[in-house]
VEXDOPA-823229 format. One line per 8 residues: their letters; for each residue x, y, z of C-alpha. Coordinates in steps of 0.05 Angstrom, whole numbers, plus 5000, padded with zeros to 4 digits. Example, Ala and Ser with C-alpha at 12.3 -4.5 7.8 and 13.67 -1.06 7.14 Angstrom:
// VEXDOPA-823229
AS = 5246:4910:5156 | 5273:4979:5143
***
This chain:
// VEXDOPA-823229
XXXXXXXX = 8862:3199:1698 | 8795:3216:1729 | 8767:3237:1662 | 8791:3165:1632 | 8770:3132:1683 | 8696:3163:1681 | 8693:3161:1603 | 8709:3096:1608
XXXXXXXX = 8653:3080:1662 | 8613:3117:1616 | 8627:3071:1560 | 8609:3006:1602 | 8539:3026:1615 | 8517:3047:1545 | 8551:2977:1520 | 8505:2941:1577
XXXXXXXX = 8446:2994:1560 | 8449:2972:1487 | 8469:2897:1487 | 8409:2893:1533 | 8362:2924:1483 | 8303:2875:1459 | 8308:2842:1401 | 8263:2874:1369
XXXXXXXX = 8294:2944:1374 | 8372:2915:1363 | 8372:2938:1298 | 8362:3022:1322 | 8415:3015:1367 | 8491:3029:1354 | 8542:3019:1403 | 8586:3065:1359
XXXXXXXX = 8535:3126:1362 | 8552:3130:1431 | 8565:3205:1440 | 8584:3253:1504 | 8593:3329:1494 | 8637:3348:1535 | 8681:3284:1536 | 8692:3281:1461
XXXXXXXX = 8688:3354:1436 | 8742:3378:1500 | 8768:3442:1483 | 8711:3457:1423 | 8661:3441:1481 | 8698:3501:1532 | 8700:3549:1472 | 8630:3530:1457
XXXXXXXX = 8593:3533:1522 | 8643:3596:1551 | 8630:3641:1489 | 8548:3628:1499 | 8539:3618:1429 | 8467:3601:1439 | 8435:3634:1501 | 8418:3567:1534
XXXXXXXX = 8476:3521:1551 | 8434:3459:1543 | 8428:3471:1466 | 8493:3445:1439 | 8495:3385:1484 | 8436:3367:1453 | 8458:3395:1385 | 8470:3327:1343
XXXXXXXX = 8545:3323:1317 | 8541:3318:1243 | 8599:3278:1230 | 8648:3243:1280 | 8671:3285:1344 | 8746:3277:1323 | 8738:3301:1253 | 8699:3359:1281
XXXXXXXX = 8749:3377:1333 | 8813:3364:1289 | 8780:3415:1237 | 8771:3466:1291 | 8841:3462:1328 | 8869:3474:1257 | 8824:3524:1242 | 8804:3577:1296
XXXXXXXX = 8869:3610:1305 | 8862:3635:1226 | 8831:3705:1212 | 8765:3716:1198 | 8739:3647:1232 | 8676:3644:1263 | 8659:3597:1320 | 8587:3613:1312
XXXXXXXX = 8582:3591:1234 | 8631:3528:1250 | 8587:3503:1299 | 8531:3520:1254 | 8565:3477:1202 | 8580:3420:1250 | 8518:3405:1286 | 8448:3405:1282
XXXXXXXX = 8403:3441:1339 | 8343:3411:1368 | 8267:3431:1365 | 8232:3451:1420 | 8188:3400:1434 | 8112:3407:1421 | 8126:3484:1396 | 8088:3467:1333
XXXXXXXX = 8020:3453:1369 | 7965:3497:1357 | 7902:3490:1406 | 7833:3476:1379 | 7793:3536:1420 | 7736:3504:1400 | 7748:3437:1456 | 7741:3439:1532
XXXXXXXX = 7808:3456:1573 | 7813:3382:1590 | 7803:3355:1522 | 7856:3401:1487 | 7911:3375:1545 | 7890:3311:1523 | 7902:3320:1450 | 7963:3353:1470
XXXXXXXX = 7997:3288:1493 | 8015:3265:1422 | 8060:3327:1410 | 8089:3301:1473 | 8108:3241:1453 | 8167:3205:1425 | 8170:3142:1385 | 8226:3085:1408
XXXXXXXX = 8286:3119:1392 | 8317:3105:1331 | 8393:3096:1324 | 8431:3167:1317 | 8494:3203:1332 | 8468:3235:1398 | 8475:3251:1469 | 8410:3214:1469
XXXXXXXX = 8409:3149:1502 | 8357:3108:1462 | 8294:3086:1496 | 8254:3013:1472 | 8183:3046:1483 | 8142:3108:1468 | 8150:3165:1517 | 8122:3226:1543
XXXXXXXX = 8168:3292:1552 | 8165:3346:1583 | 8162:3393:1525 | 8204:3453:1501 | 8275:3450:1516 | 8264:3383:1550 | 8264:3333:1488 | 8282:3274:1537
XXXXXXXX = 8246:3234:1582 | 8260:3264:1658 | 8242:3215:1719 | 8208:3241:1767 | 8160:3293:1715 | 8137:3223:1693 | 8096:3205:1759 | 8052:3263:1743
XXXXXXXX = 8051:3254:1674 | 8022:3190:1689 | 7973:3211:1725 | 7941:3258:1664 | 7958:3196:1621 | 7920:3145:1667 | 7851:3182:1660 | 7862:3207:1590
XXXXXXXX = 7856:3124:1569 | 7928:3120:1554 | 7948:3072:1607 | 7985:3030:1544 | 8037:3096:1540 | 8040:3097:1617 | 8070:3023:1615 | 8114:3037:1568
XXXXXXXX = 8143:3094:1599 | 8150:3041:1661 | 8176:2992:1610 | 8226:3043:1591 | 8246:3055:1662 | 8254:2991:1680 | 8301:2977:1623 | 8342:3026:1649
XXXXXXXX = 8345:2996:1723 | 8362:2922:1689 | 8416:2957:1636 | 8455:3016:1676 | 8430:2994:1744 | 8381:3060:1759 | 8335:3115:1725 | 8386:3175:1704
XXXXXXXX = 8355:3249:1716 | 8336:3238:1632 | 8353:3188:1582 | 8427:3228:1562 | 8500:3216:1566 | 8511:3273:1612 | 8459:3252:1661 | 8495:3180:1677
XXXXXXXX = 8517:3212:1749 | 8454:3220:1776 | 8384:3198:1785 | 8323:3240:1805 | 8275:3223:1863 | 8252:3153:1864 | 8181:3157:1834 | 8190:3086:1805
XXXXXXXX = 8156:3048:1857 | 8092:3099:1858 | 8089:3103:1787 | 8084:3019:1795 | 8021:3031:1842 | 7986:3077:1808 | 7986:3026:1747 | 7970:2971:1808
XXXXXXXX = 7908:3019:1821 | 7886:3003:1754 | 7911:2937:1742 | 7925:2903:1800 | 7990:2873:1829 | 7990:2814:1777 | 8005:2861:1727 | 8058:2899:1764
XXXXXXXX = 8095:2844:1804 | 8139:2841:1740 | 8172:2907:1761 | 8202:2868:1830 | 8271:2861:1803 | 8269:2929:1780 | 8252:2966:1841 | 8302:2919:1886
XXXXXXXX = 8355:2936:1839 | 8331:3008:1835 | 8334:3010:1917 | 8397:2970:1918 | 8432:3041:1872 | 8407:3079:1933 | 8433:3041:1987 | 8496:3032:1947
XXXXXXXX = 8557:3030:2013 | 8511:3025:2069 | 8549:2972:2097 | 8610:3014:2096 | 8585:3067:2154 | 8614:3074:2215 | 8631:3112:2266 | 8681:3138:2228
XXXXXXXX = 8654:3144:2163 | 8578:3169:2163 | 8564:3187:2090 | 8576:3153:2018 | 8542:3172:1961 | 8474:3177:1975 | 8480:3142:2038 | 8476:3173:2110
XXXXXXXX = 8490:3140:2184 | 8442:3161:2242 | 8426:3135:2301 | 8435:3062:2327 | 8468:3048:2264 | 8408:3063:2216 | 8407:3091:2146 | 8373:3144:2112
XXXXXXXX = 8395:3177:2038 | 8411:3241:2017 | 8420:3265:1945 | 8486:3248:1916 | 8525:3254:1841 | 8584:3218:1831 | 8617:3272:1777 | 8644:3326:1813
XXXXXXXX = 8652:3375:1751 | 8609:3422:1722 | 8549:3406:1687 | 8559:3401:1605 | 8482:3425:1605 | 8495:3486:1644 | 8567:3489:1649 | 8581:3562:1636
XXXXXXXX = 8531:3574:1698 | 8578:3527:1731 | 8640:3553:1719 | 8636:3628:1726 | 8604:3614:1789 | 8661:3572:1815 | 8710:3634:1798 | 8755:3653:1853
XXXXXXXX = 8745:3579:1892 | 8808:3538:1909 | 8808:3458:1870 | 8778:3435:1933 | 8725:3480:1936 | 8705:3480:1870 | 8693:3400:1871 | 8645:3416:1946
XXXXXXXX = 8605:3459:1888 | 8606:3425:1841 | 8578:3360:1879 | 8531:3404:1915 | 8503:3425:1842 | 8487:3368:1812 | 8456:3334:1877 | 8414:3385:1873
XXXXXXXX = 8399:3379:1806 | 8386:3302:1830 | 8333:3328:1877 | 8296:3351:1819 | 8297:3424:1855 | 8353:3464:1819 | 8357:3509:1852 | 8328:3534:1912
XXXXXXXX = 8346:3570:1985 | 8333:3499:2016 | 8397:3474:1994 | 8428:3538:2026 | 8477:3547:2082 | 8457:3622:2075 | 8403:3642:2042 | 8417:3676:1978
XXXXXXXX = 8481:3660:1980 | 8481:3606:1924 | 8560:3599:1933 | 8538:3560:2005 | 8500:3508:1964 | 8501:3439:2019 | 8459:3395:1985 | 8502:3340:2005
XXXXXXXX = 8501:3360:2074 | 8416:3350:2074 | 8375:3295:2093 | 8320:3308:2054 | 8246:3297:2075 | 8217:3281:2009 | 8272:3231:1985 | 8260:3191:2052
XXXXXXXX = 8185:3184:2042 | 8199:3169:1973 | 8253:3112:1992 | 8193:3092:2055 | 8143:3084:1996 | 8196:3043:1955 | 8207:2991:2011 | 8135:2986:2029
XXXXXXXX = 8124:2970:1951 | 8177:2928:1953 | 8144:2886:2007 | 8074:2878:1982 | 8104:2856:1912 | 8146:2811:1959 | 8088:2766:1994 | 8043:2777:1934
XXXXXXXX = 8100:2732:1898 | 8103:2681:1956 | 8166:2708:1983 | 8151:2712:2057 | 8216:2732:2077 | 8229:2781:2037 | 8167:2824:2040 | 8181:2817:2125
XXXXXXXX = 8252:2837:2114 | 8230:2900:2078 | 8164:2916:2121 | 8220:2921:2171 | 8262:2974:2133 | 8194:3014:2122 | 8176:3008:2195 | 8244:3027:2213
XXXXXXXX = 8242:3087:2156 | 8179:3109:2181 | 8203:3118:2257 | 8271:3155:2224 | 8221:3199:2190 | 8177:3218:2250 | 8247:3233:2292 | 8285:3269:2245
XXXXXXXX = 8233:3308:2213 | 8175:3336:2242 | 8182:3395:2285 | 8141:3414:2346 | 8159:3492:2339 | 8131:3497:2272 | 8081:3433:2266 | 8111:3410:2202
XXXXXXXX = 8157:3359:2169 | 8231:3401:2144 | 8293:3366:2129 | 8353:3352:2175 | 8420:3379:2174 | 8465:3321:2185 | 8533:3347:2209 | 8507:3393:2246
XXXXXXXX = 8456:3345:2280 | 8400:3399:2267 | 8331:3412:2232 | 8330:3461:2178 | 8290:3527:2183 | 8259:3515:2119 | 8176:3494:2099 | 8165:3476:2037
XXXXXXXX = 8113:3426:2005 | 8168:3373:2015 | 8144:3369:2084 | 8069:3342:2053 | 8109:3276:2029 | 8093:3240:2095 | 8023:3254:2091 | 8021:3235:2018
XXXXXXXX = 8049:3165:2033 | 8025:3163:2102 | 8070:3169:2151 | 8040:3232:2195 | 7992:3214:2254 | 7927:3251:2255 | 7951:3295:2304 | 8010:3310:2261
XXXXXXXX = 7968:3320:2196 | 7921:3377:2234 | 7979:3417:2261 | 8003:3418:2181 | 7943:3450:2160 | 7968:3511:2214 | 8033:3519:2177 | 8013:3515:2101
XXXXXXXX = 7963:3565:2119 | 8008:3610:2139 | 8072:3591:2099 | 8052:3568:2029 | 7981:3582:2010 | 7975:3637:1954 | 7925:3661:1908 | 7950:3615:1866
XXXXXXXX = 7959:3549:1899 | 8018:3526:1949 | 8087:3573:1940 | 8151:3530:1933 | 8182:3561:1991 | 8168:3630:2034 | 8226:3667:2004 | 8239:3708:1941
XXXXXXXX = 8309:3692:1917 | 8311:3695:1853 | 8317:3620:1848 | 8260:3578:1806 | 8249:3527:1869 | 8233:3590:1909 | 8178:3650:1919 | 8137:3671:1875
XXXXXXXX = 8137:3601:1837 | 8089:3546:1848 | 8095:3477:1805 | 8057:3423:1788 | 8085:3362:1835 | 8084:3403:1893 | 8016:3425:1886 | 7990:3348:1870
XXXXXXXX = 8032:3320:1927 | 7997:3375:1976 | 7933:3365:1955 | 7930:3296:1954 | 7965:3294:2030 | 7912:3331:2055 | 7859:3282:2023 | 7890:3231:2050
XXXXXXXX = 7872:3255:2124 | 7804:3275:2103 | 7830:3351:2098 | 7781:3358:2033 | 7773:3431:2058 | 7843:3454:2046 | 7855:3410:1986 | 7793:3436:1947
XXXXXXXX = 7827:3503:1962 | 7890:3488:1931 | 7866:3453:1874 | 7808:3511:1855 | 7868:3558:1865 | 7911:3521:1821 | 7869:3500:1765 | 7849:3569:1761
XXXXXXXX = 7911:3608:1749 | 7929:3548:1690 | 7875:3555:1658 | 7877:3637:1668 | 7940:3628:1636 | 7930:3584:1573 | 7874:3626:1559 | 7920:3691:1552
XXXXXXXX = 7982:3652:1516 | 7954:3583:1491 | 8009:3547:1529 | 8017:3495:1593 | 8078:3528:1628 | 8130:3484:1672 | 8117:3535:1728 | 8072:3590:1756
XXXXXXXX = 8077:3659:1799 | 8029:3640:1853 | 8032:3700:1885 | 8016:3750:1835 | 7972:3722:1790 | 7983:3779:1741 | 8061:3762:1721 | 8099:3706:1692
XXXXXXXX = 8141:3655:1729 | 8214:3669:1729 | 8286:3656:1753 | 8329:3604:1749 | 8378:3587:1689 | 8337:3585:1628 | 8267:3617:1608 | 8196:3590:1628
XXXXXXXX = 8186:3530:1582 | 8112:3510:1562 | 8090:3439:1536 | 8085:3419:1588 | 8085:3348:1613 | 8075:3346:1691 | 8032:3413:1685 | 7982:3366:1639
XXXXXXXX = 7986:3323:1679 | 7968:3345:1746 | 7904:3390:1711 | 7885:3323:1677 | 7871:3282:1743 | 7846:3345:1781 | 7796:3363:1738 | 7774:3287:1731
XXXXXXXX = 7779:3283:1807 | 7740:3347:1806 | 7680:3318:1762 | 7682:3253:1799 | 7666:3295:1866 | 7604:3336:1831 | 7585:3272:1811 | 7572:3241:1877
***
């Protein structure tokens, strides 16, 4: 029943997603391509995904079926009991496999650093989506992606991407991607990790409303205010059940109950199975849990995965331990500075468009966000923002760059913002920029990686409290080991070992991937920002 009922839920939002589409695109979009792995393929899917018949799990849900899912599946029930059958060849008869995105770029060695990442952006980008047979949910407008196994557009990589795009001259391609995301607010009601079937369960964090600014920056709010009913519809999928809490009942969805009756979020997914894009991971790891248990891991998974940092020992009850995994369980720092910055935006767009009330109504909720933020978060031991175990009514013993987000979107006092400098001194600066966390787990979103987002989001909270000192350091440190690296392999990588600047990146589920879109990005504005500065 649950499966119906989800498939079914499923169904609903692509029929909004494409009866909304614009005229002018109606004719790409098919109700009838509508297409989800896991849901249609059922048992073919398991055999598929279980017997690893391509090393990466997220290959055959983005394989494109080449003929209807119940022809396929009928075919294979009938036929892989009978000697001699291959699953590998079947599916090799039955789908098509993607191409790494951007793979077939070849650098010009004979342009700067900056102007080959700018060149690089058209192998990154997508046309509107034409009508297919696909896990892909069709977008209206151009895109950027990520690159490599990341075909798709993925939320919150696009902030950064943006910011490469904004001082490349592409601002045109940064509204459309904003054009894009706001279609998906007005049609399914919020921005999905990545335009695919699987993904409907979950968002990512809430970029949205800074991605609106930075084109404000440019533009000004006249050519932004159009995005209102977006980002109120966008904060109105986060807030989703607030008015349920109680007492009695402190959590729903993505919803938490603290004191005197106030809210803050948490990341959430509302599919409590394994992921199709990683569901062998999934399910061998869940081996040996009772039916209960398994659904606490699986939920605790993919809110994870919502937090954009899958995985990582901050999610931990015990570090290592991946089993432990309490996403749920986590108010996270980031995602409330994020959801602070969305109803400040919210309230400048408000009186800028004459609505008085509104924009006070929300200035409250920031003002009230912002003293949440300074309670919960910032700790007096270690001088730095960490995130706040819930049930347990307790600050977690972790620093990571997600503690910069209330500089970045400030929120720290000045006292605050010098006593930060103490701990990222100590904690997370490395040869080769800011380290995602202090430990070595094996884990992507841990030691010895550093990525792109963290290091922009750092840098640029530092600036923001006149700590040019520190932020220099980062960003020399940073732009450094990138370009270190695409000298050796001729590639923008999705992460970097910032701690020994002689290996690779590693861990996590899948291999490094290069293209790569936030990476671009984040060299892009620094090395603009950089010229701007020797300029003056």
């Amino acid at each position: 029943m649950q499966r119906t009922i989800w498939k079914y839920t499923q169904l609903l939002f692509l029929a909004l997603l494409f009866a909304c589409q614009p005229s002018d695109q109606s004719s790409n979009v098919d109700v009838n391509a509508y297409y989800s792995p896991n849901e249609d393929l059922g048992v073919l899917f398991h055999d598929v995904q279980m017997a690893q018949i391509f090393s990466d799990s997220k290959t055959f849900v983005d394989s494109d079926p080449l003929r209807p899912a119940g022809e396929i599946v009928a075919e294979y029930m009938e036929k892989k009991d009978q000697p001699g059958f291959s699953l590998g060849e079947f599916v090799s008869a039955n789908f098509r496999k993607p191409k790494p995105r951007g793979a077939d770029y070849v650098p010009d060695t004979t342009k700067t650093f900056a102007e080959i990442l700018t060149e690089k952006w058209d192998y990154l980008t997508r046309s509107p989506d034409e009508k297919s047979y696909s896990s892909l949910i069709p977008l209206p407008y151009k895109y950027v992606v990520p690159g490599g196994r990341f075909g798709e557009i993925y939320y919150w990589d696009s902030y950064f991407t943006m910011l490469g795009l904004q001082v490349s001259g592409r601002e045109d391609l940064m509204e459309n991607m904003l054009d894009n995301f706001a279609y998906l607010i007005d049609s399914i009601g919020f921005i999905p990790n990545g335009n695919r079937t699987y993904f409907l369960s979950r968002s990512q964090p809430p970029f949205f409303a800074a991605m609106v600014n930075l084109l404000a920056d440019s533009k000004g709010d006249s050519a932004v205010v159009k995005y209102l009913p977006a980002l109120e519809k966008e904060y109105a999928f986060w807030m989703d059940g607030k008015e349920t809490l109680n007492q009695g009942n402190l959590a729903y969805r993505r919803v938490v109950m603290v004191d005197n009756g106030l809210i803050m979020n948490r990341y959430f997914d509302d599919r409590p199975e394994p992921r199709p894009e990683s569901y062998r991971e999934d399910v061998e790891l869940a081996e040996g849990l009772s039916e209960n248990q398994k659904v606490e891991l699986y939920t605790n998974l993919r809110a994870a995965c919502e937090s954009g940092w899958d995985f990582s020992t901050r999610w931990f009850a015990i570090a290592g331990d991946f089993k432990t995994i309490v996403t749920t369980e986590i108010l996270p720092v980031d995602l409330n500075s994020l959801m602070y910055n969305l109803e400040s935006t919210i309230s400048r767009l408000k009186a800028f468009a004459g609505d008085e009330d509104g924009a006070q109504q929300f200035d409250q909720l920031a003002s009230d966000r912002k003293s949440l933020i300074l309670q919960y978060f910032w700790n007096d031991e270690k001088n730095y923002f960490v995130d706040y175990h819930w049930p347990s009514a307790a600050q977690r013993n972790f620093i990571t760059p997600a503690g910069m987000y209330p500089l970045y979107f400030g929120l720290a006092d000045e006292s605050q913002a010098q006593k930060v400098e103490g701990a990222v001194r100590r904690n997370l600066l490395k040869p080769g920029g800011i380290t995602t966390t202090n430990i070595i787990s094996g884990q992507q979103w841990d030691a010895p990686n550093g990525w792109a987002p963290l290091q922009w989001m750092t840098i640029y909270g530092f600036r923001r409290y006149g700590n040019d000192l520190l932020a220099d350091q980062i960003s020399e440190r940073w732009l450094n080991l990138n370009s270190r690296v695409f000298d050796k392999t001729g590639k923008m990588m999705e992460k970097y070992n910032v701690l020994d600047l002689s290996l690779d990146a590693g861990g996590g589920e899948y291999p490094t991937q290069d293209g790569f879109g936030w990476s671009n990005g984040v060299v892009l504005r620094l090395l603009h920002d950089e010229r701007i500065d020797n300029n003056r």
